[in-house]
N, C-alpha and C positions, 0 to 999 in steps of 0.2 A: 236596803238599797245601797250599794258598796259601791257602785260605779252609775256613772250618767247616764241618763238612758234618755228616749226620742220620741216627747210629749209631740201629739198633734193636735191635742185640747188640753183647756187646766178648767178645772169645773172649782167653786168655791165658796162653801159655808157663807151665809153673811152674816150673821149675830158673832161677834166675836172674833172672825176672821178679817172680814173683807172690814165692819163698819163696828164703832165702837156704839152699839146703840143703849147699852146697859143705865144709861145717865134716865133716859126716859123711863125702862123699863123699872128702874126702882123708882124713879117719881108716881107711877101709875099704882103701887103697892102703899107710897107712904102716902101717896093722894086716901086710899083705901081708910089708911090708920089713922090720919086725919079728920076725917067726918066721923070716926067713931070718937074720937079725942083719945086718942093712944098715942105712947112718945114713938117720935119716929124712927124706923127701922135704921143704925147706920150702913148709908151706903157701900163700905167696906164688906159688910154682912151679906149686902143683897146681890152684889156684882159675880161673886163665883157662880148663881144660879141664871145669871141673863141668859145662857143659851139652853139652857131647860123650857124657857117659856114662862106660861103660868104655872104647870105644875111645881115648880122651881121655888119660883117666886112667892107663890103664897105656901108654901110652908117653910119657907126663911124666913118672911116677914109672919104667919099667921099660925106657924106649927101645923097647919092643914091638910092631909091627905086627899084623893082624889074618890076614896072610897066611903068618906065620911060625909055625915050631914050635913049640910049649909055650903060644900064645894063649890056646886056649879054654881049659885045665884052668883058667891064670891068672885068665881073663874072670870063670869059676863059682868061683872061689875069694873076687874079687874080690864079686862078688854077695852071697854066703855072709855074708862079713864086714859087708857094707852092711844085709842085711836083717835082721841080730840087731841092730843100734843106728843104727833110722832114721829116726829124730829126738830123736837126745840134743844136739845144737847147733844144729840147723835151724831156723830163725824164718820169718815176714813182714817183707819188705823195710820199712823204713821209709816210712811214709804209705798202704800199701796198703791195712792195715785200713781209714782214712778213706775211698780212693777207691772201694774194696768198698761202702761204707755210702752213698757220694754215687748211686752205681749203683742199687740199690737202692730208694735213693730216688726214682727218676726212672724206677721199674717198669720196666729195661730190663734183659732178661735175660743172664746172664753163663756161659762156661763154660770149661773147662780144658780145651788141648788139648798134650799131652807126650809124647815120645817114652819115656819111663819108662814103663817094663811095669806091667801090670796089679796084677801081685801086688807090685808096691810104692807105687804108687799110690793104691790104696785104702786100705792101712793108712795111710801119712803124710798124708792130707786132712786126716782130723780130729784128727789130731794138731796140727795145724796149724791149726784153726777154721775147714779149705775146705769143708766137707762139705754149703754150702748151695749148688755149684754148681750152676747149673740140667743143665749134660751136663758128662760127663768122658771123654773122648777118651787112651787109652793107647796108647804108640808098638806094641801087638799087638792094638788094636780094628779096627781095619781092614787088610787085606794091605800095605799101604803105609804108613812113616812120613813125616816130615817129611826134605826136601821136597818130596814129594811133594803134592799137593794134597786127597788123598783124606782125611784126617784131619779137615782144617778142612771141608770141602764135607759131613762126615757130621755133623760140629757144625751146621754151618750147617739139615742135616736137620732134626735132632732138636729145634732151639731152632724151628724153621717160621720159618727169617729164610732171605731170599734172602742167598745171599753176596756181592753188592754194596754187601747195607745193613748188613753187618758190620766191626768191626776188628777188627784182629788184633794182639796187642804180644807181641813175642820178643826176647830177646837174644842172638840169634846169625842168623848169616847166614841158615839153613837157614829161620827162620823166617818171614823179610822173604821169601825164594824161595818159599814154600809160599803164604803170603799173595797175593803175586801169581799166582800160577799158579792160585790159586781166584776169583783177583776179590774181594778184598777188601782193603779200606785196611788198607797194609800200615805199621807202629807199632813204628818200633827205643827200643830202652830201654838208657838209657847207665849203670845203677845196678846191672846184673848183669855176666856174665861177658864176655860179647862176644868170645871166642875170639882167634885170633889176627891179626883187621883190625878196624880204625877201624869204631863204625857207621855214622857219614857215608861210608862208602864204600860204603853196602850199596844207595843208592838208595830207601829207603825213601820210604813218602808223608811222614813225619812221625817226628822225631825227639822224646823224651822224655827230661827229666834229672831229674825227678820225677812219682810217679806223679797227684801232682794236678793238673798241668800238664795232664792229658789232656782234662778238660772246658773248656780255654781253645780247642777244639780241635772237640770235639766238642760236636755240638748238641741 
């Protein structure tokens, strides 16, 4: 993306974009290593995997695959733990509330699109002061999560914006994949987790290192 161009929606990752919720996410893994009496995972360790999910997470804290034995009880035990305290450290990234309100400002509608299931998504929004998104897109609203395309294209529905006049900001690969795959300007964000590559190696339209950077950008 070389020049400005004329968002009429901005759609936006929440684990690692919009809200730092990572604080919780490794407490619910060393909560895990805890009742077994294992030393606990340093958080420095678990944070690049927050926006993986559990797959993520328990094999940073438990070396564990999704295809091996003892996965799911660990996955739902993992879950367990996350949804009684899911948002005791969680915030908004620094500057989002301002770019929330610059949005806003300029009547362009906004919405959340996360691979986080349903039933934890709704409760931490407004925990979190999201709950004025115009849609919320959970990684079990559509058959398909990120990145797959279907997620963002159902945002794109429901906000009545075609998905070329949309962006899209994630911090992780899957999300810069999804963004393209639906036609929309695709928006890496270097302030979240960003997994295990560089986001300038994801090919995005447009890289961000703060979130108010994005209207030097958009039009």
């Amino acid at each position: 993306m070389k020049t400005p161009f004329k968002a009429r929606a901005v759609l936006f990752d929440l684990d690692g974009t919009l809200a730092d919720t990572a604080p919780d996410l490794a407490a619910a893994v060393n909560q895990m290593r805890r009742t077994r009496n294992l030393e606990l995972t340093p958080f420095e360790t678990l944070r690049p995997h927050a926006s993986a999910g559990a797959r993520g997470l328990l094999a940073a804290g438990f070396g564990i695959k999704p295809e091996e034995d003892g996965y799911e009880a660990m996955r739902l035990e993992f879950l367990r733990n996350y949804e009684k305290a899911i948002c005791q450290h969680s915030v908004l990234f620094d500057g989002v509330t301002d770019l929330l309100g610059m949005i806003t400002e300029r009547n362009l509608p906004w919405g959340i699109v996360t691979n986080k299931a349903a039933r934890f998504t709704q409760p931490l929004l407004p925990l979190l002061g999201l709950q004025s998104a115009h849609c919320v897109i959970s990684g079990d609203t559509t058959p398909h999560s990120k990145p797959h395309p279907a997620p963002l294209l159902e945002a794109a529905r429901l906000l009545n914006v075609a998905p070329q006049d949309c962006c899209y900001l994630g911090d992780d690969l899957r999300d810069i994949q999804a963004a393209k795959a639906a036609g929309m300007h695709s928006i890496a964000v270097t302030w979240g987790y960003c997994g295990q590559t560089e986001p300038e190696q994801w090919q995005a339209d447009l890289l961000l290192h703060k979130p108010g950077e994005l209207f030097n950008f958009v039009g």
